[in-house]
N, C-alpha and C positions, 0 to 999 in steps of 0.2 A: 761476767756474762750471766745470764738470767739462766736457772736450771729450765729446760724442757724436758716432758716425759713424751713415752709412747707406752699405750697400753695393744696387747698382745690376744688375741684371744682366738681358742681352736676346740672346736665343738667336736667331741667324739661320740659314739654308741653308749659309752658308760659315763664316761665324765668332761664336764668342761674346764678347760684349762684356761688360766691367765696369768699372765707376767706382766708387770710395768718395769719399765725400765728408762733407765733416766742417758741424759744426752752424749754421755760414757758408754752406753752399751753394757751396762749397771745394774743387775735385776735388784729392783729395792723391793718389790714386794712380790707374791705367788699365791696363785690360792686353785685346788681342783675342788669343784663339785660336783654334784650327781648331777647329768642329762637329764632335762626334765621334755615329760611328749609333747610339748609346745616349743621346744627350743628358746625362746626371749625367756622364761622363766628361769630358766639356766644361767642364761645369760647375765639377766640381772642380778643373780645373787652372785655372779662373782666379780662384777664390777663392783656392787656393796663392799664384795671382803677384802677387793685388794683397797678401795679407797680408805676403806677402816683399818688397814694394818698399815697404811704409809701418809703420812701425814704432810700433805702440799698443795701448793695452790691449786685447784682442779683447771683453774685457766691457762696451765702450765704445758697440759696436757693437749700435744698439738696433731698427733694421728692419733688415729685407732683402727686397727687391722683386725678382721675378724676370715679365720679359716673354719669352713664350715661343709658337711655330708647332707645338706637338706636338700640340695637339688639333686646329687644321686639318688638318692634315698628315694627322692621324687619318679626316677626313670625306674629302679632294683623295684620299689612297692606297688607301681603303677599306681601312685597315689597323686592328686593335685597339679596332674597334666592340663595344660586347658584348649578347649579346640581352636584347631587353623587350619589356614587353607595353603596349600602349597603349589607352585609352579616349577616343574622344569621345562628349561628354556631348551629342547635338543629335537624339537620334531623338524624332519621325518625319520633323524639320523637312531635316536635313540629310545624309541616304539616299541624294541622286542623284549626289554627286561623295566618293564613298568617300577615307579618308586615304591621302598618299604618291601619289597621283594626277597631280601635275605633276615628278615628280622622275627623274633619270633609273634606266633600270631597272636596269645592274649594284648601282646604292646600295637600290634597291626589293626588289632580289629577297634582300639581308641584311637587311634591317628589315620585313618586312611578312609575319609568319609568324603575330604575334601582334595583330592589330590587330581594335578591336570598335570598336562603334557601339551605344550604349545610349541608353534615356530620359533627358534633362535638358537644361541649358541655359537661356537667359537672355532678356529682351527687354532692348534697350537701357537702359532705365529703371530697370535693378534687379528689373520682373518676372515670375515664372518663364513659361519658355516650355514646359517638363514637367517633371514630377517625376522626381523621380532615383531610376532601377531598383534599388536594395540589392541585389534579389535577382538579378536578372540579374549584378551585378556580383562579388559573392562568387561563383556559380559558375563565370566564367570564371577569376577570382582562383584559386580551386582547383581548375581545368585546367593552370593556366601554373608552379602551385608546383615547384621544383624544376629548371627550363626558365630562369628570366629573373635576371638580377640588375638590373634596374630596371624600373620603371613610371615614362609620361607619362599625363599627364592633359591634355586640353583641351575646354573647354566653352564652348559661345556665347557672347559676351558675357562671359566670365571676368573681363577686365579692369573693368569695373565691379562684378560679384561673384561671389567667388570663393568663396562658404558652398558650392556642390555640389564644386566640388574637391578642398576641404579635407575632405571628409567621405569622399570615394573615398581619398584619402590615410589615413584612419583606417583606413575599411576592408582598405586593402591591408598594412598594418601588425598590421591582427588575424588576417587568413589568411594572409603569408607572413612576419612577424614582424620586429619592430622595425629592425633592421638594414638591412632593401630601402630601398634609394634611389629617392624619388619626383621626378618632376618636375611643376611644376603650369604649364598655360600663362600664367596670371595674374600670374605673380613674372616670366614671360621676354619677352614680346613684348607688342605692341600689340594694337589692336582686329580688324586681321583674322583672320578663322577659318583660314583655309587656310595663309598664310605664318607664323602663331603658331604653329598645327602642328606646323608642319617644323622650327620652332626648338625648339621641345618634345620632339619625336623625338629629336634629335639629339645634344639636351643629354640624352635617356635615357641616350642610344647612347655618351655620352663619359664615363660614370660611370668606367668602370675606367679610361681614357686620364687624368682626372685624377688619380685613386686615385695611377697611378704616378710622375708628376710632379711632384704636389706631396710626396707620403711620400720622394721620391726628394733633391729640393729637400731637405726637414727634416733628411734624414739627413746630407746633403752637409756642413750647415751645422755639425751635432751635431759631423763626425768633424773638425770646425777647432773645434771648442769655442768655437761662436758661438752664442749663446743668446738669436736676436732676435724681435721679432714678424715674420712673415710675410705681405707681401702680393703681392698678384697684378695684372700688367697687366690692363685690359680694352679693349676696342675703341675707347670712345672718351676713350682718352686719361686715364683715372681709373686708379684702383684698388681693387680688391677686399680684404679679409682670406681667408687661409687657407680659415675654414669657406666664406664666399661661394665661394670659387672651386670648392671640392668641391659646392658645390651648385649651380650655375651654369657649367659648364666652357664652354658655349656663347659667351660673356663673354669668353670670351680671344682667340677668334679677331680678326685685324686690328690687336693691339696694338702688333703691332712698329712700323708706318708712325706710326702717334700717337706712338708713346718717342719716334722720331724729330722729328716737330714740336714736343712739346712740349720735348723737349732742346734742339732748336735756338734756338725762343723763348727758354730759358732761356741759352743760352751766347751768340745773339748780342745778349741785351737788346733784342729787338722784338716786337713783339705781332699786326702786323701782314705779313704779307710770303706771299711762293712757296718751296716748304722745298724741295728737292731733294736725295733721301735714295740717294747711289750705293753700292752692294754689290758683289759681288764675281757675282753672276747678274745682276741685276735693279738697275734705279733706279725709287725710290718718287716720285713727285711728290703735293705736297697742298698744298693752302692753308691757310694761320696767319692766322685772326682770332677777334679779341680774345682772342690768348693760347692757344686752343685750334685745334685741327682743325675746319676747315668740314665738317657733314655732308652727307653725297649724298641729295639727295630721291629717290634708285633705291632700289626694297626691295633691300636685299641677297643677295646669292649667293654662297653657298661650296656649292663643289664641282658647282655645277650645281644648288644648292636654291634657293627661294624663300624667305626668311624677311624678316620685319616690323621686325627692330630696326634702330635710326639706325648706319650704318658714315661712318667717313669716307670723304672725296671724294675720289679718289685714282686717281693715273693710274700704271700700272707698265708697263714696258715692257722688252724683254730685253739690256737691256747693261748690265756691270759690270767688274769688274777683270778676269776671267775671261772675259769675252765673245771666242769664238773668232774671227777677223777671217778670212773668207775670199776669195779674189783665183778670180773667174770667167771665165767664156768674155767673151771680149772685155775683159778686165781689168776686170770689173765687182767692186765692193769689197761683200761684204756684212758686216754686226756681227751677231752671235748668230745666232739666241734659244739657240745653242748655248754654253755658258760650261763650263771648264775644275772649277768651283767649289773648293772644298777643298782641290784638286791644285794648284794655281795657283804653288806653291813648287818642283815637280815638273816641271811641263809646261810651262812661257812660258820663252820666248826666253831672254832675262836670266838664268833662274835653271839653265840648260843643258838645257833639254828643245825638240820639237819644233816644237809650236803656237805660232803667232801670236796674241798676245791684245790687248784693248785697254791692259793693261797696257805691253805691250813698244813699245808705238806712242805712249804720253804719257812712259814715255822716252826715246823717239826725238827727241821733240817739247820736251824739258827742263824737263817738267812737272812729272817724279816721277825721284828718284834711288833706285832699286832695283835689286837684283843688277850682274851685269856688263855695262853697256852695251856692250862690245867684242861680244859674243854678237849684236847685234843692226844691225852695220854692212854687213851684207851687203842690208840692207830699203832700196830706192831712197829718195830722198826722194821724189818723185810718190808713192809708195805709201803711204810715212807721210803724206804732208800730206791725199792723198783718203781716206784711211782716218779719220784726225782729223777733219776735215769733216765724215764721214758721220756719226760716230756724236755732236759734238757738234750735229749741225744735227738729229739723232734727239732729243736733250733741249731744243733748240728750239722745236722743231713740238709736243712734249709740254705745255713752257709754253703756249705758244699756243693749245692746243685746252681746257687748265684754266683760263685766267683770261676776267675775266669781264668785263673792260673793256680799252679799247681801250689806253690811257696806260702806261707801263711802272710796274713794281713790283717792290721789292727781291726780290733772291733768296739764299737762303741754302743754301750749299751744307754737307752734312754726310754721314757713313755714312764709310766707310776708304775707298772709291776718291773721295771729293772733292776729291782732287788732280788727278784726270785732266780737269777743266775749267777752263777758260781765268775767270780773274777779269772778264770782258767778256761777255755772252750778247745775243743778240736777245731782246728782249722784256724785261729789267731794267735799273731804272733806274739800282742796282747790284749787286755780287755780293759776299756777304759770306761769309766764310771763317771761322770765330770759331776760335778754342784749342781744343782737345778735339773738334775736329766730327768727327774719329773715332770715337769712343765718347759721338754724343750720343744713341742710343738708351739705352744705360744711364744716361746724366744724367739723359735727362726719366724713365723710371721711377722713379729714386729721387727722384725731386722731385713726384712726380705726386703731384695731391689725391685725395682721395672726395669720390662723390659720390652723388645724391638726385633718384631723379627720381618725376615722375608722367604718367599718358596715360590719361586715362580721359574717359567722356562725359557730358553736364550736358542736364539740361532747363530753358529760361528760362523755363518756363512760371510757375513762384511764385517765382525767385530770378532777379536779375540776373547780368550779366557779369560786372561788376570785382567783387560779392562771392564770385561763384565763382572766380576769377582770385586774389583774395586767399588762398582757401584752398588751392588749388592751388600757390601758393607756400612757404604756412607749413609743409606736408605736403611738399614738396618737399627745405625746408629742414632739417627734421625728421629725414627717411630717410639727410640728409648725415651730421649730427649723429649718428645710430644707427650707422653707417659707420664712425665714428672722428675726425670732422672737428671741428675747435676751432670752438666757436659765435659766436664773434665775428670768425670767418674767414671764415665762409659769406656766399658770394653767387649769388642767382639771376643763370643766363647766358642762361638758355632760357625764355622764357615766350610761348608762341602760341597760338592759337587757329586754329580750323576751323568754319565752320558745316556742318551736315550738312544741305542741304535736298531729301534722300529720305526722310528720318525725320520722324514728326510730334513736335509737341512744341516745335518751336523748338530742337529740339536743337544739341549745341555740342561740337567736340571740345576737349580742353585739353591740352595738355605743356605741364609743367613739368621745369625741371632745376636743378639746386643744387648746389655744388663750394664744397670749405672744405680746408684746412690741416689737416694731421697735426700735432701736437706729438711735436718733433725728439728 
């Protein structure tokens, strides 16, 4: 049988990571390099190194997964948002707390030029709460032509039916023509109104940020004459295709922390464990069970928004390779939040530059063999050792505040500074280091499944539970399978319920979620 590869790749603050890896599940090649401010430059210098250190057919090479922080990066910087115009569907019901209302105001006063509130909407049940204005809505439609390169859409109750969405979607394609990118809140977030919203908006707002990333990505791959399918990290630890991601960039945010647990599951063969993901700014911490990322029951927040979809649980805090070590009044020792990032070759100790980092202090400590240790004998030992102390009793207290029982639990250390911690921590039963924990954010992307989920709400009034629970699996399974996933891969991971006892009816919330296998 013909070897196939997949190449791997997860864009951070300091460095881009890539792995290829062959149809074993095989890393044959790896390479980190510096994040560059254009992102594709980065990018293509590490598709360069890995095709130079692995020698094979490049037409062998059948995905390419790319995990990437450009469209967060896009909401945190308020940078390369582009205008839209937005619709909720809820008048006369939902009038007194106007859209963009809980968000902060430099991100409000870019997004909220064009925002209406028209008739329509839903009652929990599937029925209608108002009829949906056509006409109110093509005139605003032909105010905003020529002003917005996308439209959101959110309407009450979407997630149970979304026939008034899709129908403003029609309409918005017959007055500013086929090509405007629509966003509907029923394809993006859950049952709330307000945090669906935001995630609606946002994903307008990231139209042209994905535009360039992923055309940017395709091109990258064209000029190595790699001719693969393309897919996309998303949040929680799956994968998207190509088109999903242009249609969904909201999706991407948070992926990097998942590549990372789900690489590490994969490199250290566990399922179960505390993943501690060190960078060269930041260490990610998250929990790994059954295989995936634990989600955080917190709605989610990027950049200060509110929004409704499941992120993982995850603790970040500011020390990494690059983490600037400071000696205070009174010899007090501080780690970050200040980090060298990028420069880190430049500026730390060892490598002849000024700044103390946490780098130059784990080889002080004969943790890490890096640049010239002689650079770095001038640093007392009382200084290395409190300095060490401080910043591993920082990723201690971090376990500590994430796990959820008292008894200790493996930990697996990964990211390119996972050398600077000791194989020993408080709080693990032990500490596991796997091969490649370097570059296990790009392992777990190229090994990440699709997946299929649902969240919608049920009345037990003529049907039961487990036959609604039943179909909410098969529909789960279903949307995997549409995804890309081999059908005899697929397995539900997620199946819960909610009762709702504000709503009549006996009503029932349900998710479902579904994950299957790419065929390699």
């Amino acid at each position: 049988m013909t070897m196939t590869y997949r190449i791997g790749i997860d864009v951070g603050g300091t460095n881009t990571d890539a792995a290829l890896l062959n149809r074993h599940g095989i890393v044959v090649a790896r390479t980190k390099r510096p994040t560059t401010a254009d992102i594709m430059s980065g990018i293509d210098d590490a598709i360069t190194a890995l095709l130079g250190e692995a020698d094979i057919d490049k037409s062998a090479i059948r995905r390419a997964m790319l995990g990437t922080t450009h469209c967060t990066n896009a909401i945190v910087e308020r940078k390369g948002l582009n205008p839209l115009a937005h619709f909720r569907l809820g008048a006369p019901a939902t009038l007194a707390i106007p859209p963009l209302s809980d968000i902060p105001d430099d991100l409000r006063r870019l997004l909220s030029d064009r925002l209406f509130i028209v008739g329509g909407g839903y009652e929990y049940n599937g029925d209608s709460l108002a009829r949906l204005d056509e006409a109110l809505i093509r005139r605003y439609l032909r105010e905003v032509k020529g002003q917005v390169d996308s439209i959101s859409v959110c309407g009450v109750f979407a997630p149970v039916s979304d026939v008034q969405e899709r129908r403003v979607a029609v309409l918005a394609r017959e007055e500013l023509g086929p090509e405007i990118a629509v966003s509907l809140s029923g394809e993006i977030g859950s049952i709330g109104l307000l945090e669906r919203e935001n995630a609606c908006i946002l994903n307008a707002a990231l139209h042209g940020a994905v535009r360039d990333i992923t055309e940017g990505f395709d091109m990258a791959l064209r000029r190595h004459d790699i001719h693969a399918e393309i897919y996309f990290g998303q949040n929680d630890g799956t994968l998207m295709t190509l088109r999903q991601a242009r249609a969904f960039p909201i999706h991407t945010v948070a992926s990097g922390p998942t590549n990372s647990i789900r690489g590490a599951s994969y490199l250290a063969d566990v399922r179960d464990a505390l993943v501690v993901d060190v960078g060269g700014t930041t260490t990610d911490i998250g929990i790994l069970s059954k295989g995936f990322p634990r989600e955080s029951s917190h709605a989610a927040e990027i950049g200060g928004v509110r929004t409704n979809f499941r992120m993982p649980d995850i603790i970040s805090i500011g020390l990494g390779g690059g983490s600037i070590v400071t000696v205070g009044a009174g010899n007090s020792i501080r780690i970050g939040p200040e980090s060298v990032g990028y420069e880190l070759t430049r500026r730390a100790l060892i490598f002849g530059g000024d700044t103390i980092t946490v780098t130059d202090i784990s080889v002080a400590k004969g943790l890490m063999h890096l640049g010239d240790s002689r650079r770095i004998r001038h640093l007392s030992a009382e200084l290395v050792e409190r300095a060490y102390a401080r910043y591993v009793g920082m990723v201690e207290d971090a376990i500590d505040r994430l796990k959820t029982q008292d008894d200790p639990i493996p930990v697996i250390l990964v990211g390119g500074g996972a050398g600077l911690l000791p194989t020993r921590l408080r709080g693990a039963s032990k500490v596991i280091r796997p091969v490649n924990a370097d570059v296990a954010n790009a392992a777990g992307v190229a090994l990440a499944q699709v997946s299929g989920s649902i969240d919608t709400i049920v009345s037990l009034k003529h049907r039961d539970r487990e036959s609604w629970l039943a179909d909410a699996a098969l529909k789960a399974r279903a949307a995997a399978i549409t995804a890309g996933a081999i059908p005899g891969t697929v397995e539900i991971i997620d199946l819960d319920t909610l009762p709702l006892a504000y709503m009549p009816g006996n009503a029932l919330r349900i998710r479902a979620k579904a994950v299957g296998s790419l065929k390699f």
